[in-house]
N, CA, C and O atoms as a GROMACS GRO file, in nm:
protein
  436
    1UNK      N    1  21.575   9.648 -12.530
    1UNK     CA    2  21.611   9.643 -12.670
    1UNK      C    3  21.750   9.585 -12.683
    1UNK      O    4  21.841   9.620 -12.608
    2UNK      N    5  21.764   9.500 -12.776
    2UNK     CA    6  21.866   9.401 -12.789
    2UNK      C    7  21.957   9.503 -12.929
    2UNK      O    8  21.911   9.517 -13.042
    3UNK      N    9  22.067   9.552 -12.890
    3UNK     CA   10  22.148   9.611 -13.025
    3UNK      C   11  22.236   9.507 -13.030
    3UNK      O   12  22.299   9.454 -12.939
    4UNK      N   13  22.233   9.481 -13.166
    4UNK     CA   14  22.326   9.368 -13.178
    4UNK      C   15  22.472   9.500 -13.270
    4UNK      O   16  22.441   9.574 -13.363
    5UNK      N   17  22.622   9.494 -13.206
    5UNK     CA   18  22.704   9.546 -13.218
    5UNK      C   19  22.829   9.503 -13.214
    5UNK      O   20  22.847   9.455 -13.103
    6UNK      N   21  22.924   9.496 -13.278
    6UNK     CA   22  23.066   9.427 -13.281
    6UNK      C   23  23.133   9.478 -13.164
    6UNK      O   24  23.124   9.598 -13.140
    7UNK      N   25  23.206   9.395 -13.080
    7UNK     CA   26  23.312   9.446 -12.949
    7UNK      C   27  23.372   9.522 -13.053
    7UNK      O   28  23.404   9.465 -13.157
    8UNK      N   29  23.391   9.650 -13.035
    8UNK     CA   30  23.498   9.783 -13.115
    8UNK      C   31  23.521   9.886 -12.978
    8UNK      O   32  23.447   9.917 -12.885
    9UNK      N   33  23.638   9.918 -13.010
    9UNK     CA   34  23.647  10.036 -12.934
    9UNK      C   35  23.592  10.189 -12.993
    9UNK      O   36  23.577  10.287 -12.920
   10UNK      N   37  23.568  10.185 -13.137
   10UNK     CA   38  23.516  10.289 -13.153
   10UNK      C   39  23.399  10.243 -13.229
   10UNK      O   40  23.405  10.133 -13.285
   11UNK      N   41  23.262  10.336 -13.238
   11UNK     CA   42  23.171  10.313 -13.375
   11UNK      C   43  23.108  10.439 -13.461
   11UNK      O   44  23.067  10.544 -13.411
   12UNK      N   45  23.109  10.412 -13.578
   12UNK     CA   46  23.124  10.512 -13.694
   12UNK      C   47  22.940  10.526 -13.641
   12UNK      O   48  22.872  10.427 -13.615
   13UNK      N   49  22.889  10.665 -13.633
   13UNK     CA   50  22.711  10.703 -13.639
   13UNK      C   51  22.654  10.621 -13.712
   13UNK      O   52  22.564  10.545 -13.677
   14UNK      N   53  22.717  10.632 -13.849
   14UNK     CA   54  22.622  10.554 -13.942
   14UNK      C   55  22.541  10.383 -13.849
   14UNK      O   56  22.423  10.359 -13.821
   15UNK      N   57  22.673  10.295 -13.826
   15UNK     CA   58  22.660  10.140 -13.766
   15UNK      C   59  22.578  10.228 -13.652
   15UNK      O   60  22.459  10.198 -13.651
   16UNK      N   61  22.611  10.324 -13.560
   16UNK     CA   62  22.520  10.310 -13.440
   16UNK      C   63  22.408  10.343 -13.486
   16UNK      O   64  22.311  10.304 -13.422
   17UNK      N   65  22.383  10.427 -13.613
   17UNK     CA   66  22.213  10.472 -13.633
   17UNK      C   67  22.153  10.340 -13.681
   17UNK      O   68  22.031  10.337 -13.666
   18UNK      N   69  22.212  10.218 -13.741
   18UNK     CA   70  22.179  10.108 -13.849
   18UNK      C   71  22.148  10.090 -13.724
   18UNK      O   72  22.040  10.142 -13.697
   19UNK      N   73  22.230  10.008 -13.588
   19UNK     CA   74  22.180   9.940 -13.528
   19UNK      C   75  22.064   9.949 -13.412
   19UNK      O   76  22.014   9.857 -13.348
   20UNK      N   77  22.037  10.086 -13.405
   20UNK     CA   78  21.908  10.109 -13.334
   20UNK      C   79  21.801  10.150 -13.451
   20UNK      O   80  21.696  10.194 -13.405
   21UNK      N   81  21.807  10.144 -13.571
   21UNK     CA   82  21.746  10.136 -13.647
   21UNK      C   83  21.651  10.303 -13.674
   21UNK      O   84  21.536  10.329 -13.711
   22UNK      N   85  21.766  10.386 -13.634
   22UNK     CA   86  21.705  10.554 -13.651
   22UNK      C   87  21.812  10.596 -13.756
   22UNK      O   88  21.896  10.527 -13.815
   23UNK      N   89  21.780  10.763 -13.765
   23UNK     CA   90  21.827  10.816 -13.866
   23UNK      C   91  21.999  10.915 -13.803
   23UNK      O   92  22.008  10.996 -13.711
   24UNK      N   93  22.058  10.888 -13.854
   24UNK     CA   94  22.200  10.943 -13.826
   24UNK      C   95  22.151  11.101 -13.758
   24UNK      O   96  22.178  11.125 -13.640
   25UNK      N   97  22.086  11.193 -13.835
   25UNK     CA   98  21.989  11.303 -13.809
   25UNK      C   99  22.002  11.315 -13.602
   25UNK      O  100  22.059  11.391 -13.523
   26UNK      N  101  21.911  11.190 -13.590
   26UNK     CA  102  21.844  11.198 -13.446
   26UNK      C  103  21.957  11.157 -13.297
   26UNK      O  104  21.963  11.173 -13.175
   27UNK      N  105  22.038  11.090 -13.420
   27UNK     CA  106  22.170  11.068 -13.322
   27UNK      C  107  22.253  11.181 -13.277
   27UNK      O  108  22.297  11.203 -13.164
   28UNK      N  109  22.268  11.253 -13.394
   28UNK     CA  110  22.332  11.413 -13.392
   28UNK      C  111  22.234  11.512 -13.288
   28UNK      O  112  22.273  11.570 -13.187
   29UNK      N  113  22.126  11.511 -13.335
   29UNK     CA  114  22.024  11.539 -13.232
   29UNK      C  115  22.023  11.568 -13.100
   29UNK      O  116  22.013  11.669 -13.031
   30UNK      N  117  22.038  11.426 -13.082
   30UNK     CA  118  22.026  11.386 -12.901
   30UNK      C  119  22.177  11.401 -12.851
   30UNK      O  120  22.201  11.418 -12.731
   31UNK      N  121  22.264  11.395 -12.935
   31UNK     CA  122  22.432  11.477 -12.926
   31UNK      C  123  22.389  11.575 -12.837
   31UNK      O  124  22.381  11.551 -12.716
   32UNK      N  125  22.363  11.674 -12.880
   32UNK     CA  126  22.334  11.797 -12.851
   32UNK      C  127  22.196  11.841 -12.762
   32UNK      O  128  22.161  11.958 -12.743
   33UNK      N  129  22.147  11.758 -12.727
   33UNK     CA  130  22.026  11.775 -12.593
   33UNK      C  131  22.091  11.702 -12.514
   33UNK      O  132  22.104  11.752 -12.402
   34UNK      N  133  22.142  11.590 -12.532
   34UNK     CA  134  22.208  11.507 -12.379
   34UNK      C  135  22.357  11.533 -12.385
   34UNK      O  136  22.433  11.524 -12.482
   35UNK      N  137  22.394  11.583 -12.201
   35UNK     CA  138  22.462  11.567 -12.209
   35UNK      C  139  22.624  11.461 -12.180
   35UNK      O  140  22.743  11.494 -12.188
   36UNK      N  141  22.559  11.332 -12.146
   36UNK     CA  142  22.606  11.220 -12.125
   36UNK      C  143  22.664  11.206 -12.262
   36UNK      O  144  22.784  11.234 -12.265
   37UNK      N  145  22.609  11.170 -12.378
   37UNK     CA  146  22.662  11.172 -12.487
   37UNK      C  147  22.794  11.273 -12.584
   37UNK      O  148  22.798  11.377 -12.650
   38UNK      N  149  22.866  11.187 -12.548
   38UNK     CA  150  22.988  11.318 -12.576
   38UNK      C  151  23.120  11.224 -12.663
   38UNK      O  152  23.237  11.211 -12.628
   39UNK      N  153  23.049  11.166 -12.790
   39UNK     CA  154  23.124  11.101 -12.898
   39UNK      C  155  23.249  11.190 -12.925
   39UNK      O  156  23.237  11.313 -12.929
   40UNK      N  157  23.384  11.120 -12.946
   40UNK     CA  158  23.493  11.176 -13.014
   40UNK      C  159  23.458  11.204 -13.092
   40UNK      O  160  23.351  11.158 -13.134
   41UNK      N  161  23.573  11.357 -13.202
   41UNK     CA  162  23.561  11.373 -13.304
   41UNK      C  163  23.670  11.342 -13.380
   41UNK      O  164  23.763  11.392 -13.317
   42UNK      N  165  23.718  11.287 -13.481
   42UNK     CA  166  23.835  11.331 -13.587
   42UNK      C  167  23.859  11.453 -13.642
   42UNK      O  168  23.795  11.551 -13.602
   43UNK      N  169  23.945  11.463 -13.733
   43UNK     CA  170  24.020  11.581 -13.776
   43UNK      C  171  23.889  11.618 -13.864
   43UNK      O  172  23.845  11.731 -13.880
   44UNK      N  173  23.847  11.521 -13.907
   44UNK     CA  174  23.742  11.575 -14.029
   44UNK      C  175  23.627  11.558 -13.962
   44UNK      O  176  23.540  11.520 -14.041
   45UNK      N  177  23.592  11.566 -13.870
   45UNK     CA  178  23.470  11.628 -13.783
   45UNK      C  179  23.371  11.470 -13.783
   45UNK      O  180  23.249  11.486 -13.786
   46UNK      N  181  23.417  11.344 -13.782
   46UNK     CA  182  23.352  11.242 -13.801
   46UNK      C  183  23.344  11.205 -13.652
   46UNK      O  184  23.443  11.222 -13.581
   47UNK      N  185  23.224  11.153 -13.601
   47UNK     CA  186  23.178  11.087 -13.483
   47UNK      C  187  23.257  10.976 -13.419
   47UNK      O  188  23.320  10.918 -13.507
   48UNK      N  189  23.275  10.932 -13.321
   48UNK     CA  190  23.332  10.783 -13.308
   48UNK      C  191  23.243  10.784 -13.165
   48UNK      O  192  23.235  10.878 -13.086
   49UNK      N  193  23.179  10.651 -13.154
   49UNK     CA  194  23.106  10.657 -13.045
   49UNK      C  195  23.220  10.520 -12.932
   49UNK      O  196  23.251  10.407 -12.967
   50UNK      N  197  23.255  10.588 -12.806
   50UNK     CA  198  23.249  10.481 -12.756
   50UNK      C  199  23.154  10.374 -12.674
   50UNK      O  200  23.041  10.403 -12.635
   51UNK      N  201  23.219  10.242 -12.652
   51UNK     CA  202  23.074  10.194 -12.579
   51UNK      C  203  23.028  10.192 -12.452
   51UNK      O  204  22.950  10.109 -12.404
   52UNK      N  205  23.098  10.318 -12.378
   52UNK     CA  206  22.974  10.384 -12.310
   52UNK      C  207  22.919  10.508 -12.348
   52UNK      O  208  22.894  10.584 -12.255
   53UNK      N  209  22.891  10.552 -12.478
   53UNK     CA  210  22.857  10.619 -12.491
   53UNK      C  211  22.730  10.549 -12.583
   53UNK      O  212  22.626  10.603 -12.622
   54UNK      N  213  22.780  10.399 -12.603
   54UNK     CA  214  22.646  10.343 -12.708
   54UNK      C  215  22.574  10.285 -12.540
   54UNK      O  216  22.454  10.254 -12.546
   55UNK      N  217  22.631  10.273 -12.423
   55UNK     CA  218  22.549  10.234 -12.309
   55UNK      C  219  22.451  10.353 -12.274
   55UNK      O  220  22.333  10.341 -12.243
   56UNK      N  221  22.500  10.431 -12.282
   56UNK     CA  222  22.421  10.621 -12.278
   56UNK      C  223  22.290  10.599 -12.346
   56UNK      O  224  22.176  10.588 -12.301
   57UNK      N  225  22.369  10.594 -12.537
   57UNK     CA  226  22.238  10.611 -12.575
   57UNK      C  227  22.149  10.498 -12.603
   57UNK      O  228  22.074  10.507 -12.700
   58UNK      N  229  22.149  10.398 -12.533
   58UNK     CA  230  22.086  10.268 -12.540
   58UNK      C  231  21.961  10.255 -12.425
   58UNK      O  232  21.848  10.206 -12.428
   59UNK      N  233  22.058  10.339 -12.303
   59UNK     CA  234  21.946  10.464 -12.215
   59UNK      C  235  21.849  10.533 -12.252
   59UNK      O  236  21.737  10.526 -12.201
   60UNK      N  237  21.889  10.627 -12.367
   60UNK     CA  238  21.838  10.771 -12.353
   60UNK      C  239  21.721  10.717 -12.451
   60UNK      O  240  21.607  10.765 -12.442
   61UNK      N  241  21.757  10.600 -12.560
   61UNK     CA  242  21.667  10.548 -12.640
   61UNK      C  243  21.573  10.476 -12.587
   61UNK      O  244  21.469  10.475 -12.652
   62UNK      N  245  21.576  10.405 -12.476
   62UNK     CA  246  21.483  10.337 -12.376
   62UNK      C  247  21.410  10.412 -12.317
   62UNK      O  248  21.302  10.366 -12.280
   63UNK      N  249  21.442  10.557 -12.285
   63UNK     CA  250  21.331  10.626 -12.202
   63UNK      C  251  21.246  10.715 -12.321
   63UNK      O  252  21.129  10.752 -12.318
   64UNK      N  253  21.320  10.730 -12.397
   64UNK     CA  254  21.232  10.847 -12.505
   64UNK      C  255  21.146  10.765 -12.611
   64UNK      O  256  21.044  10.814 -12.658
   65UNK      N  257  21.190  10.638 -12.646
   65UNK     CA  258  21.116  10.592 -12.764
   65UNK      C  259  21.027  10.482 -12.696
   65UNK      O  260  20.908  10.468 -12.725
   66UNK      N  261  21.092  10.406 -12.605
   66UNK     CA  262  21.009  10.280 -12.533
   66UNK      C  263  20.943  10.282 -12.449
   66UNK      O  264  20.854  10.198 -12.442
   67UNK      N  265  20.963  10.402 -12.330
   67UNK     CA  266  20.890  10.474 -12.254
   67UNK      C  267  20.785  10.604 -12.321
   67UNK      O  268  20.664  10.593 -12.306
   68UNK      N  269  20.817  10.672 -12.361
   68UNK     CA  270  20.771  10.743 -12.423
   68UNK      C  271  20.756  10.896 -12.331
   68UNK      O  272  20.660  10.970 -12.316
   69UNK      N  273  20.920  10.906 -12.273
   69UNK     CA  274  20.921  11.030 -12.215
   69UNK      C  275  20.955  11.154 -12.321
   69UNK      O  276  21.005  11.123 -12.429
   70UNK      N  277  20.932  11.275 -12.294
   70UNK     CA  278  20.976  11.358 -12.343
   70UNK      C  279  21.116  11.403 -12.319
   70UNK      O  280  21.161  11.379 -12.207
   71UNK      N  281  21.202  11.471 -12.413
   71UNK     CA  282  21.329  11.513 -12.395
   71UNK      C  283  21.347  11.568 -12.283
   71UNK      O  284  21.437  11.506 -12.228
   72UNK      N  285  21.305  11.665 -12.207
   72UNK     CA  286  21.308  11.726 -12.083
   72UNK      C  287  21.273  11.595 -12.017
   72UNK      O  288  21.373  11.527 -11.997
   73UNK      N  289  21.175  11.547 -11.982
   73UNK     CA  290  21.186  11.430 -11.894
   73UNK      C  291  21.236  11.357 -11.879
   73UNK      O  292  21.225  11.300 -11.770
   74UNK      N  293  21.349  11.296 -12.004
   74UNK     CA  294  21.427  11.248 -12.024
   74UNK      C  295  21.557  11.294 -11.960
   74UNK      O  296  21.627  11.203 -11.916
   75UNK      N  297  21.605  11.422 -11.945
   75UNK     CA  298  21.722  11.495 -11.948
   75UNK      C  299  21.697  11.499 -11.765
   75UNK      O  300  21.795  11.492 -11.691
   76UNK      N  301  21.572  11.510 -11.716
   76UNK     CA  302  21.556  11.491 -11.565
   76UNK      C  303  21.618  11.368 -11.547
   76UNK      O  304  21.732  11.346 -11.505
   77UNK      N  305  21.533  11.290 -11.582
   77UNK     CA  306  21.549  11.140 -11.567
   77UNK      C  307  21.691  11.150 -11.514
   77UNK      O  308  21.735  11.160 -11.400
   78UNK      N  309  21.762  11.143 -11.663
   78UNK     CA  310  21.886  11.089 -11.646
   78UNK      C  311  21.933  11.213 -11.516
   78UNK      O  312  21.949  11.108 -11.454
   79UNK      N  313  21.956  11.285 -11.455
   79UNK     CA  314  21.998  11.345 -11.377
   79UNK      C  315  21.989  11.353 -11.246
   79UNK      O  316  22.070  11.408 -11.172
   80UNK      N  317  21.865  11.285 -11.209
   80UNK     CA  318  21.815  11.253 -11.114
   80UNK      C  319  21.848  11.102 -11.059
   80UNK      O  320  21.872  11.053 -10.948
   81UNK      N  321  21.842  11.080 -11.119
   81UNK     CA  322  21.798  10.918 -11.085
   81UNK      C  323  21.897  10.813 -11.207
   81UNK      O  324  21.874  10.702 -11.254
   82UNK      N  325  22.010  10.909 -11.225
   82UNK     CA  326  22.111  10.787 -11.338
   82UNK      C  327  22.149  10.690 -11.288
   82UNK      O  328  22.126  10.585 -11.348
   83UNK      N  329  22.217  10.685 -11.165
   83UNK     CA  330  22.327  10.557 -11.108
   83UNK      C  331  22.175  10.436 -11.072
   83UNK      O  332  22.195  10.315 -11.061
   84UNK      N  333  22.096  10.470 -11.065
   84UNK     CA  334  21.997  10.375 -11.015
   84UNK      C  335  21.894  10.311 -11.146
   84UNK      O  336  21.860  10.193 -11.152
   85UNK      N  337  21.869  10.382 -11.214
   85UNK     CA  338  21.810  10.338 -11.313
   85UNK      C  339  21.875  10.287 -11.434
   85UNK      O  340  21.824  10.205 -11.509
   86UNK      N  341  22.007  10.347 -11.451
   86UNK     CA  342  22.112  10.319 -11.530
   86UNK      C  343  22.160  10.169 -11.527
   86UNK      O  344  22.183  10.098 -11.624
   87UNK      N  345  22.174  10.130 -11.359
   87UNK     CA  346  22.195   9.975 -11.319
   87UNK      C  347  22.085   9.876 -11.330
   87UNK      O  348  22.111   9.772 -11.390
   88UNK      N  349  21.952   9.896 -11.276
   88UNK     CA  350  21.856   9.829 -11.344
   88UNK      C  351  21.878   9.822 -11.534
   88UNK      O  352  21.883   9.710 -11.585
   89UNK      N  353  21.888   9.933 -11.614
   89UNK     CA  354  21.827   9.919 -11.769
   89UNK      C  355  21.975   9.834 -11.762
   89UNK      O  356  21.982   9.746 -11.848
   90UNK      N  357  22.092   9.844 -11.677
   90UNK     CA  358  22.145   9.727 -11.739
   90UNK      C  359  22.161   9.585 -11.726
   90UNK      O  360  22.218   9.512 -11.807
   91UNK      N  361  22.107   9.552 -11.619
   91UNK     CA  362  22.048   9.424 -11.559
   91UNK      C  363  21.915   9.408 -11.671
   91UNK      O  364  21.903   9.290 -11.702
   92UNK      N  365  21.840   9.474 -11.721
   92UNK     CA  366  21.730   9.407 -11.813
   92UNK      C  367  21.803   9.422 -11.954
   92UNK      O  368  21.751   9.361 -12.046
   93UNK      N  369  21.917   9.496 -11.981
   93UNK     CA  370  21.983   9.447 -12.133
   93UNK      C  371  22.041   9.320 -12.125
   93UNK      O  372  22.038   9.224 -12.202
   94UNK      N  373  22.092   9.340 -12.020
   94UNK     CA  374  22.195   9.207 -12.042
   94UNK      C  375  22.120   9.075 -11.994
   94UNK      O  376  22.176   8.966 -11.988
   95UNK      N  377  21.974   9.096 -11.958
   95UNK     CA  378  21.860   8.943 -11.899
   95UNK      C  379  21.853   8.958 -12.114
   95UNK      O  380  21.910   8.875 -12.186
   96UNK      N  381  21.802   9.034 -12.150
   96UNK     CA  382  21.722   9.072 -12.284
   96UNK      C  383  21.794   8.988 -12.416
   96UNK      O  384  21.740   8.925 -12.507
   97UNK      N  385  21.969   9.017 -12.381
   97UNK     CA  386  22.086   8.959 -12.458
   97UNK      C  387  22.057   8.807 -12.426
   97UNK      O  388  22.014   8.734 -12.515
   98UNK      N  389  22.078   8.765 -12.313
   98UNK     CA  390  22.079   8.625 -12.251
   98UNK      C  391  21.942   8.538 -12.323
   98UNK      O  392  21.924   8.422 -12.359
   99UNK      N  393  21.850   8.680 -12.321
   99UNK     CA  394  21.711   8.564 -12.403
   99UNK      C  395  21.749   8.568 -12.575
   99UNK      O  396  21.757   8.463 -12.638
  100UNK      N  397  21.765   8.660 -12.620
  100UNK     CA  398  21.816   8.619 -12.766
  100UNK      C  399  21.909   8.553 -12.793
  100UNK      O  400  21.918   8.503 -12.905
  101UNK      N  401  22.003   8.535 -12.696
  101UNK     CA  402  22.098   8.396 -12.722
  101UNK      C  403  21.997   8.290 -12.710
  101UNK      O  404  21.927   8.262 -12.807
  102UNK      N  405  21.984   8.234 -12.608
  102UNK     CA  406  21.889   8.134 -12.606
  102UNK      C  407  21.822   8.101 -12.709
  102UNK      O  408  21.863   8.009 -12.780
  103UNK      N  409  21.732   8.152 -12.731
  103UNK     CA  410  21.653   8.164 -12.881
  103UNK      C  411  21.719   8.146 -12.987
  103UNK      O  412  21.671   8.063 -13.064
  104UNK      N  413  21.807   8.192 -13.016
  104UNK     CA  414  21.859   8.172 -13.110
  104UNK      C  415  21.948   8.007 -13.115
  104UNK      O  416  21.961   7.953 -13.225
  105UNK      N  417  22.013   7.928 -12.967
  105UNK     CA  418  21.987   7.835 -12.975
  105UNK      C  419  21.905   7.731 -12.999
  105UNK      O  420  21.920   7.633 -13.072
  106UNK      N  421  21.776   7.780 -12.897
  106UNK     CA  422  21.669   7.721 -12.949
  106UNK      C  423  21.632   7.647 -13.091
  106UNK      O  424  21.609   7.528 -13.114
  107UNK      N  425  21.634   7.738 -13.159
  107UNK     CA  426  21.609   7.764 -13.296
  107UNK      C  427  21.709   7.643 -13.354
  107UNK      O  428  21.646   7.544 -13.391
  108UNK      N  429  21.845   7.635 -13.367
  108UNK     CA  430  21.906   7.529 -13.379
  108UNK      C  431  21.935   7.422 -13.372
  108UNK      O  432  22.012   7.348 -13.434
  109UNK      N  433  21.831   7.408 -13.246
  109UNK     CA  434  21.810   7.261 -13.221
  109UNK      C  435  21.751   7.197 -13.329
  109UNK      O  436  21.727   7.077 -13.325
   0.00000   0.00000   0.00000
């Protein structure tokens, strides 16, 4: 899955829920079942995700929604087997990025 996201050092829930296209709800959610995910807070209790924490859940969203593991299998997953599977899903984001560039050249021609 290709998230298209501005280089930021921080990102507000809302932009990270827009850009995986879920509900702010499920982001808060998976806050609190995973524990890789561990967004700053502000004074006024607002989220800031950094981007490894949008690399986390770009993970956790690949095994639960695209795979179609369950949260516990998910929460194995990642525990078992992170440094290895973690480096593959990012060798196929960043092949995934490389084809929507393309394409999108393509297209321009």
């Amino acid at each position: 899955m290709y998230i298209d996201l501005p280089e930021k050092r921080y990102y507000g829930i809302g932009e990270v829920a827009k850009a995986f296209g879920v509900n702010t709800s499920l982001i808060r959610f998976w806050e609190k079942e995973f524990d890789a995910l561990k967004p700053k807070k502000n004074a006024k209790g607002n989220r800031k995700f950094t981007p490894e924490d949008i690399k986390n859940l770009k993970f956790i969203y690949h095994l639960v929604k695209e795979r179609g593991f369950t949260l516990e299998g998910a929460k194995i997953h990642l525990k078992e087997q992170k440094k290895e599977s973690l480096s593959n899903f990012e060798i196929i984001s960043k092949l995934e990025n490389i084809k929507s560039q393309l394409s999108k050249i393509k297209s321009q021609l």
